[in-house]
N, C-alpha and C positions, 0 to 999 in steps of 0.2 A: 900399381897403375891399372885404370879399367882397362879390360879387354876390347880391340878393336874387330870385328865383324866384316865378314862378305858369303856372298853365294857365289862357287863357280861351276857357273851353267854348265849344263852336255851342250857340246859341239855337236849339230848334225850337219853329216857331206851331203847335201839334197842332190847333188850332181858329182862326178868325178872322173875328170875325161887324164887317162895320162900317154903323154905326147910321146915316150918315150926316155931311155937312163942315159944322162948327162955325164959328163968326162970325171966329173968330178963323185961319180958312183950315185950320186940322188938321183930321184923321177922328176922327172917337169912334168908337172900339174895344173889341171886347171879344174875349179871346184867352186861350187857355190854353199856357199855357210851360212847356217843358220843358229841359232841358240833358243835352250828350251829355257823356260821359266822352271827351271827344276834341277838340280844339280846337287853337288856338296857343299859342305857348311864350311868355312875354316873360319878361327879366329885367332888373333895374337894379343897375348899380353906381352907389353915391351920388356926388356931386360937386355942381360948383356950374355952372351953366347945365344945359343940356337939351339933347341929342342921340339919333340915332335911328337904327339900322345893322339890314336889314332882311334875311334870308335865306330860304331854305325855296323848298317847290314853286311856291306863287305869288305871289313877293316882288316878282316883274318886275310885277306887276297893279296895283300897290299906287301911288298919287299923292302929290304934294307934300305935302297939305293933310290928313295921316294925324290920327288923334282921339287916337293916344298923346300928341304932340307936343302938340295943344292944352289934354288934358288935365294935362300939366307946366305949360303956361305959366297955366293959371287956375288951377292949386294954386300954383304959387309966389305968384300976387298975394295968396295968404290972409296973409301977412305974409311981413317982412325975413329971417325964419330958416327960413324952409320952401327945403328942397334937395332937386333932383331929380337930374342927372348921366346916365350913357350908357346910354340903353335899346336892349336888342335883342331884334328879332322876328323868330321863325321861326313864316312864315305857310304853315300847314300846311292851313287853309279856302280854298276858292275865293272868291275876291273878287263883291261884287254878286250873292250866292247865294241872299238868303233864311236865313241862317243868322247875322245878327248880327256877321259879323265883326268888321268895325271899332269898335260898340261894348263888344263885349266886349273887343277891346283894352284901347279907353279903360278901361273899367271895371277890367281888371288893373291896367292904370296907377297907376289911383288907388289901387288897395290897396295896392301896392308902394309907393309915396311916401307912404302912412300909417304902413307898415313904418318905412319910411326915417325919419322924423318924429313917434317918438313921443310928446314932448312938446310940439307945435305943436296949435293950435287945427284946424289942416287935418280930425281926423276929426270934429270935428263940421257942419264943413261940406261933406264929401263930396258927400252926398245931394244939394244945391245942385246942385253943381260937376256935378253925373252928371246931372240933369234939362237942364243948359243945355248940357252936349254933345249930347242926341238922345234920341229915344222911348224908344228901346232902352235906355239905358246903364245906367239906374236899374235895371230887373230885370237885370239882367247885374252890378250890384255882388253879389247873393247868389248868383247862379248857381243857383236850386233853383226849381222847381217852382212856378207860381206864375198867376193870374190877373193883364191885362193890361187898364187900363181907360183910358179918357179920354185922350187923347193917347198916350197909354204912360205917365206920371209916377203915374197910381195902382196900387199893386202888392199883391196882398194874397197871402201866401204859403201854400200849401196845407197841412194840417198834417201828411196821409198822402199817399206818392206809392209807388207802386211799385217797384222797378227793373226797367224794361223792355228787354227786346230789340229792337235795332230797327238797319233798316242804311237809310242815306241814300246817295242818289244824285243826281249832278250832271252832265248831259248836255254842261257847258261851255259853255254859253250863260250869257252875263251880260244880267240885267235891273236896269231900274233898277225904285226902286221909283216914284218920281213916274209912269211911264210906264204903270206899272200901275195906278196909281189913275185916271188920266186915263182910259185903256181900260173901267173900270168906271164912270165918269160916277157917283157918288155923289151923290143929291140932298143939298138942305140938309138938319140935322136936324131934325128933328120940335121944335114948340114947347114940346110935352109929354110929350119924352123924357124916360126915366125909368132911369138907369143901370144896375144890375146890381151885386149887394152879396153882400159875403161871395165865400166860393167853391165849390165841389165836393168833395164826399166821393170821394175816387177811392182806394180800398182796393184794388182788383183790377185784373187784367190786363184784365177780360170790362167791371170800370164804367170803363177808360179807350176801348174801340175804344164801347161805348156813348156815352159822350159827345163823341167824338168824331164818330159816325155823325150825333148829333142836330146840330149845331153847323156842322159841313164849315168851308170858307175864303171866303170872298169872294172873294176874288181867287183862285181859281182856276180859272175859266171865263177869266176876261180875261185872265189870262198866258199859258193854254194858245191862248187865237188872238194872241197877240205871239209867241208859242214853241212852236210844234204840238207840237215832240220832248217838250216837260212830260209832255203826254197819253202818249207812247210808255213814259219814265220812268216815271211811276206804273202802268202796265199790266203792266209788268213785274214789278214788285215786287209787284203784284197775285197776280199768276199763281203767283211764287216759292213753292214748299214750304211749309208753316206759315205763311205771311202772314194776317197776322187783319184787319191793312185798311191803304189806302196812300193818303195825299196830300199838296199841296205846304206846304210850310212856308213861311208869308210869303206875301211875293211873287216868289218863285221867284229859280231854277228850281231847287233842289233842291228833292228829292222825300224823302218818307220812306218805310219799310214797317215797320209793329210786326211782330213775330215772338212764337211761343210760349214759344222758350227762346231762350239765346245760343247755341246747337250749331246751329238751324234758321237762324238769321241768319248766322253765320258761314258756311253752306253757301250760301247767297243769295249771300251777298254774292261769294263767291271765282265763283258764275255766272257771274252775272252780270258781273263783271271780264272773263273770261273771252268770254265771248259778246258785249260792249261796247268793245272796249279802248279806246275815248277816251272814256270815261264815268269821271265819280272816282265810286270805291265806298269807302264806309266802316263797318264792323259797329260799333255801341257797343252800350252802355247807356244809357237815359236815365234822369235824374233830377229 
């Protein structure tokens, strides 16, 4: 059977405010998400079990316990006819970056095996299956634009988003995320917290680096003394040509820079490369 295809984008956190750690051990969050036109490749040929052949720049990074693989085995328990077969990924994201990798993985996974399955009950329980892989997974099934709430499982999707220029940088440093959160010591949440509803009008290039400016990241004080070079990353990208504002997405250590157009960022970006050479640079678009 021919093989079925997807790209699952990088996740970037262009904002990340956390309210504090919940009863239940998670952070309540509030974040604003974007996706680049640039990501990993995965595709599936249909069959019957589940397998996983991994290639690309940083496929050697990549562990046993990968969320493609898990996400095959809890769609196939959706019932006796749900088939998933040989997935391959070409991991073109740095691993432990801040960028969502692995759950956008899983989350192509799962689109593909809805592909694969279109008369199984599997798409209706997607959403399920994507909240129980990880924070992330759930906004990373639509890959657009989107506000990030309460563990990650609440997702409300923006209606307007731009397409932005923007080049991401990764100094190759891997952080975890636990590491980071422990660095920032979050107190408990507030009794009389009070979430965050709806989302943000963001029509322009000028209301995204504004709400980003008002919002910043949490965690990016505490990565940058886990990872000084963070600080050196986004300074840079600072400085670059047309940069209208730079910081770290997640919890690092990739960095972002929005740009004015994609000509200003393609120039950044090739810099930068340049001027870094063990730095991954990447120009996209986000969306």
């Amino acid at each position: 059977m021919q093989a079925l295809a997807v790209t699952a984008p990088a996740k970037i956190n262009l904002t990340l405010r956390i309210a504090g750690k919940r009863a239940d051990g998670y952070h309540e969050i509030d974040s604003l998400v974007a996706f680049a036109r640039f990501g990993d490749d995965l595709s599936l040929t249909p069959g019957d079990g589940f397998t996983l052949q991994a290639d690309g720049p940083f496929a050697a990074a990549l562990d046993a316990s990968n969320l493609v693989l898990e996400a095959a085995d809890r769609a196939m328990r959706c019932g006796p006819g749900v088939r998933a077969g040989a997935f391959r990924l070409t991991k073109n994201l740095p691993v432990a970056a801040g960028l969502g990798g692995g759950s956008a993985d899983a989350a192509a996974a799962l689109r593909l095996l809805v592909q694969a399955n279109p008369a199984s009950a599997l798409k209706q329980e997607i959403k399920g299956i994507a909240q129980s892989l990880g924070s992330d997974v759930t906004v990373c099934l639509a890959s657009r634009a989107a506000m990030m709430r309460g563990a990650g499982e609440q997702v409300v999707p923006l209606d307007t988003f731009p397409e932005i220029a923007a080049v991401l940088v990764n100094p190759g440093v891997a952080l975890a995320t636990g590491d980071v959160f422990e660095e920032l010591g979050a107190g408990v949440l507030a009794p009389d917290f009070s979430p965050g509803i709806g989302a943000p009008v963001i029509h322009t290039l000028d209301a995204l680096v504004a709400a980003i400016e008002a919002c910043g990241n949490d965690l990016e004080a505490p990565a940058i003394r886990l990872a000084p070079v963070i600080g050196e990353v986004k300074a840079a990208l600072a400085a670059a040509p047309g940069c209208r504002i730079a910081g770290l997405s997640g919890s690092g250590a990739t960095c972002f820079g929005i740009f004015g157009s994609q000509a200003q960022a393609q120039v950044a970006a090739t810099q930068l490369s340049s001027g870094c050479p063990d730095w991954w640079v990447q120009a996209s678009i986000l969306q």
